[in-house]
C-alpha positions as CSV (number, residue, x, y, z in Angstrom):
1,X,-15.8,-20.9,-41.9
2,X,-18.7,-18.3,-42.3
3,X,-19.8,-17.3,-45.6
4,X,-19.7,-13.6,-46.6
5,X,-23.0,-12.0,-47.3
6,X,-23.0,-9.8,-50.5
7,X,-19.8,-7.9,-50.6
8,X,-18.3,-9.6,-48.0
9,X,-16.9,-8.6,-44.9
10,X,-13.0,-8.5,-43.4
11,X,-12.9,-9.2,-39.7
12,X,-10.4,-10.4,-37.0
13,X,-7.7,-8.9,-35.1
14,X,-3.8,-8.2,-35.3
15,X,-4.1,-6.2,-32.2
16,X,-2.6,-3.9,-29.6
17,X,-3.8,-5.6,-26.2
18,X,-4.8,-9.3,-26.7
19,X,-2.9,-9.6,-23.1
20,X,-4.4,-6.7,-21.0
21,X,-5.1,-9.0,-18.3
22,X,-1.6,-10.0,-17.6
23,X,-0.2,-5.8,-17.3
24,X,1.6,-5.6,-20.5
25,X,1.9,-2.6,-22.8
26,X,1.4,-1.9,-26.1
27,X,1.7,0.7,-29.0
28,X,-2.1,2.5,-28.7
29,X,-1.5,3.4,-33.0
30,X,-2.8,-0.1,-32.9
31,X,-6.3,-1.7,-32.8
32,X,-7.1,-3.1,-29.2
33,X,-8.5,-6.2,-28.2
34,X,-7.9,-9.3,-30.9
35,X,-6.3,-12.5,-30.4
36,X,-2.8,-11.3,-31.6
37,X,-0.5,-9.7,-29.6
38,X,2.7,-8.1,-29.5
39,X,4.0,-9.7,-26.5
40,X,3.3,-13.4,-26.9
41,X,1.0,-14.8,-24.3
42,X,1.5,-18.3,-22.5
43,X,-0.2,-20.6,-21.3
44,X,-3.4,-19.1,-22.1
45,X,-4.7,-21.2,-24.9
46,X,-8.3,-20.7,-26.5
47,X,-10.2,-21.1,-29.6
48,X,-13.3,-19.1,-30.7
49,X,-15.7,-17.6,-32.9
50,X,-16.0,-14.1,-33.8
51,X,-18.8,-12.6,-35.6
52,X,-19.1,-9.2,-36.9
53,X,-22.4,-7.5,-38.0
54,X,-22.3,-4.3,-40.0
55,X,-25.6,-2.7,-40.8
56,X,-25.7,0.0,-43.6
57,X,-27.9,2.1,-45.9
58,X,-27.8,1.7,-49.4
59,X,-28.6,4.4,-51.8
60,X,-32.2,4.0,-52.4
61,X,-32.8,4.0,-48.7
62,X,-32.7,0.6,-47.9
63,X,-30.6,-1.1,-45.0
64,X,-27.6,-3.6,-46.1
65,X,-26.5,-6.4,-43.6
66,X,-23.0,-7.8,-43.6
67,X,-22.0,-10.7,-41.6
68,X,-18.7,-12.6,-41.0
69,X,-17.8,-14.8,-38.8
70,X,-13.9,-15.5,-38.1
71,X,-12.0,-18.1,-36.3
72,X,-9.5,-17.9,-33.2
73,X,-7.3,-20.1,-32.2
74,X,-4.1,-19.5,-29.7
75,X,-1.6,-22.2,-28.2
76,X,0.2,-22.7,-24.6
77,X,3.0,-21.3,-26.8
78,X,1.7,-18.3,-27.4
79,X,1.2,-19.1,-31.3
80,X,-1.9,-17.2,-32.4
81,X,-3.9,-18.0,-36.2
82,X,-6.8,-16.2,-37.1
83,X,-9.1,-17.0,-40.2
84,X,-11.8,-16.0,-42.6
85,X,-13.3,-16.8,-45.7
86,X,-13.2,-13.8,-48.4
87,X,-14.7,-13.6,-52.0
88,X,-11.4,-14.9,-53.3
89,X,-11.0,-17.7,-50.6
90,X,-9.5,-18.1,-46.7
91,X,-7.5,-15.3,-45.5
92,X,-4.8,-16.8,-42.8
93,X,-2.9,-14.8,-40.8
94,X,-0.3,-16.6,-38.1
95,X,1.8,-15.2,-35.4
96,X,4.8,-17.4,-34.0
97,X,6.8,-16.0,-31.4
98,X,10.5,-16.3,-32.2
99,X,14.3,-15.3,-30.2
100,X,13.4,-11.0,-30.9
101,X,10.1,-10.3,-32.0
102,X,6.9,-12.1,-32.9
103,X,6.8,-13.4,-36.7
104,X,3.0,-12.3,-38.3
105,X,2.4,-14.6,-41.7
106,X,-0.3,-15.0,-44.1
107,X,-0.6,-18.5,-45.5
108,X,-2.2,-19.1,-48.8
109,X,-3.6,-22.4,-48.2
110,X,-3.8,-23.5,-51.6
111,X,-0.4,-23.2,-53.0
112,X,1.0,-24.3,-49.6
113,X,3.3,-20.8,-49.2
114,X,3.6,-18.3,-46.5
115,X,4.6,-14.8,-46.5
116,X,5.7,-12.4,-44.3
117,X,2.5,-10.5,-43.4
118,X,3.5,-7.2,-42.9
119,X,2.3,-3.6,-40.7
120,X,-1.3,-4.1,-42.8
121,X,-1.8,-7.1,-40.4
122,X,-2.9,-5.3,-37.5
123,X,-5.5,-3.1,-39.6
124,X,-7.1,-6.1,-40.5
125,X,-7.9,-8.0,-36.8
126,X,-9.1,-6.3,-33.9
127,X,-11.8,-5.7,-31.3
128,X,-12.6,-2.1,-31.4
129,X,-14.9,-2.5,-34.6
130,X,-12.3,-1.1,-37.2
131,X,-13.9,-3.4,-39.7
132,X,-12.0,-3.8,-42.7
133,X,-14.0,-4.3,-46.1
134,X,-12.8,-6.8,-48.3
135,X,-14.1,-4.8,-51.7
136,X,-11.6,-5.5,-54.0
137,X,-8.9,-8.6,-53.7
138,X,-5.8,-6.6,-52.3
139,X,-7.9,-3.7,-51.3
140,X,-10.1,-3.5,-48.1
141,X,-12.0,-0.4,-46.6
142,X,-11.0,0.3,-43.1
143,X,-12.9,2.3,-40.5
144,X,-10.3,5.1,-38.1
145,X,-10.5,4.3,-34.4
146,X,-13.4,5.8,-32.8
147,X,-10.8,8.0,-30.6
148,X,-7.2,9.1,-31.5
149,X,-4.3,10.1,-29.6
150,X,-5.9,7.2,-27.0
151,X,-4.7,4.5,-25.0
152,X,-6.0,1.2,-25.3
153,X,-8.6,1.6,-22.3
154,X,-9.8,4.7,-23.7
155,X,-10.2,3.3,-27.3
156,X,-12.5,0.7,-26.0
157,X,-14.7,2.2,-23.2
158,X,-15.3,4.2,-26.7
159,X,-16.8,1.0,-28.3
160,X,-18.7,-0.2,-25.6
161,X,-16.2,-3.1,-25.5
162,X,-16.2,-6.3,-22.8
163,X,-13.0,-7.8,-22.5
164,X,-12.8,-11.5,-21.4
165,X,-10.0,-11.5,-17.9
166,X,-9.0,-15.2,-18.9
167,X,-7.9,-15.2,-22.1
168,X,-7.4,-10.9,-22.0
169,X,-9.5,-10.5,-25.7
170,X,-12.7,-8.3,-26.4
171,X,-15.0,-10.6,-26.7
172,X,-18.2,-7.9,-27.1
173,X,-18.6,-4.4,-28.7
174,X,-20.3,-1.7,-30.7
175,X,-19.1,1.6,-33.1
176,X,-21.7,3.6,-34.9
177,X,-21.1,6.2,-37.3
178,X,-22.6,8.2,-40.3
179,X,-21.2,5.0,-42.7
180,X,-22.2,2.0,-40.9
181,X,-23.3,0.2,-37.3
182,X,-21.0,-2.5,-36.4
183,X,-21.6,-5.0,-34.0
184,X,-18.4,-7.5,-32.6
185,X,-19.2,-10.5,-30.8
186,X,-16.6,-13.8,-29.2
187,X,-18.8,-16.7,-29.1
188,X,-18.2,-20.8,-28.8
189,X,-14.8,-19.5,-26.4
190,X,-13.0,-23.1,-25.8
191,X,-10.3,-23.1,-23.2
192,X,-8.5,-26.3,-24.7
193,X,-5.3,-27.0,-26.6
194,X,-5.9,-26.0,-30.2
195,X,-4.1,-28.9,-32.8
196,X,-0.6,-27.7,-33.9
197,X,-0.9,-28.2,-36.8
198,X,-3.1,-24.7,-37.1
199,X,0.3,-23.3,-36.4
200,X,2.9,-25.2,-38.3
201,X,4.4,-23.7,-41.6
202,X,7.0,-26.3,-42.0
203,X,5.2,-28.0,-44.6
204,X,4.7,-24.7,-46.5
205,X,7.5,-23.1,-48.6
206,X,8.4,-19.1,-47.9
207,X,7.8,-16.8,-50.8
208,X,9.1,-13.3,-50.4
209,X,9.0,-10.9,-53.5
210,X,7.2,-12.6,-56.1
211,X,5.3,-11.7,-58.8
212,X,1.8,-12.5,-57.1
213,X,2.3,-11.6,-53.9
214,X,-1.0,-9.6,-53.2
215,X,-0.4,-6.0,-52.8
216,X,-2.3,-4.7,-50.2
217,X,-4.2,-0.8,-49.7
218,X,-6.2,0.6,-47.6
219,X,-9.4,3.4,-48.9
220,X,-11.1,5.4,-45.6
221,X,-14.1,4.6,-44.7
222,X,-16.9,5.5,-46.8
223,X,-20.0,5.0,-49.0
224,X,-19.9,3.5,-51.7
225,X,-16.4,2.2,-51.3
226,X,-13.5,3.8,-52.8
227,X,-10.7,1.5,-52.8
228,X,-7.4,1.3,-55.3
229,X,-4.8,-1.1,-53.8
230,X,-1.0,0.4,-53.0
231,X,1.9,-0.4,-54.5
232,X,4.8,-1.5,-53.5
């Protein structure tokens, strides 16, 4: 995993249309373009990297760099597992496709727990360069889409965005605003069978409502950051 420059930078996707390719439809409130999915997608693995760039000015004039990389990984099951490392260590989100719906987990790798990961997820993951700042441990800064009130397609032409036809991700593309330039790039894209065990919880232990579960907010996007974490 990447290290985080400075302050550190959240990147991957929970996302609206990891499976454009294949015709389906999804709920446009959501970031487009990331490796997870709503519908689960078969038969279609991959792995990749994903680095995201975010160029800023500081105070006394000077320009700030930020740089993450993330990793992708999705099996011929349609099980999807991003990750990251963050000041406080790797950030693991899972999706497993299940009977109704599509599970989303975050898996604390240390204590050997998962957790269900909540509507936050798909803030966090994405293609459209709705970066999401990591500047406190529960709390991240989050950039708005680019357009609202816009489908998917629209949302991305926005960005400048390439999307991949095999494996139906952005894999390329560029926001720019008063706060910050951000650049997204899919690099390293492998088209083999990721291990399961990226995917397997079975050896974890499910924690719902404890004490240190981490309580997640969101601040808009700004500078300096502004960022006090919800609660629940």
């Amino acid at each position: 995993m990447a290290l985080i420059g400075r302050i550190g930078m959240l990147f991957v996707t929970i996302v609206a249309g990891a499976a454009s390719a294949n015709g389906q439809q999804y709920d446009t409130s959501r970031p487009a373009g990331g490796p997870f999915s709503r519908d689960a997608v078969l038969n279609a693995p991959f792995s990749a990297d994903a680095t995201t760039t975010v160029r800023t000015m500081l105070p006394n004039g000077m320009p700030r760099i930020d740089t993450v990389t993330a990793r992708y990984y999705r099996d011929s099951q349609g099980r999807v597992r991003a990750q990251l490392d963050t000041p406080w260590g790797p950030y693991v989100l899972v999706s497993i496709p299940g009977a109704e719906r599509i599970a989303f987990y975050r898996l604390d790798l240390d204590r050997r727990t998962y957790r269900n990961a909540g509507a936050f997820a798909s803030q966090l993951f994405n293609g459209e360069g709705r970066v999401a700042l990591p500047v406190a441990k529960v709390c991240f800064q989050t950039a708005p889409p680019v357009l609202t009130g816009a489908s998917d397609d629209e949302r991305l032409r926005a960005v400048n965005a390439h999307v991949s036809p095999d494996i139906g991700i952005v894999t390329e593309s560029h926001r720019s605003d008063r706060i910050a330039a951000v650049d997204y790039k899919v690099t390293n894209i492998r088209r083999d069978e990721p291990p399961a065990t990226l995917f397997d919880v079975t050896d974890y232990t499910f924690v719902d409502g404890s004490h240190d579960d981490p309580l997640v907010g969101f601040s808009p996007w700004q500078s300096p950051p502004a960022c006090k974490p919800r609660s629940r």
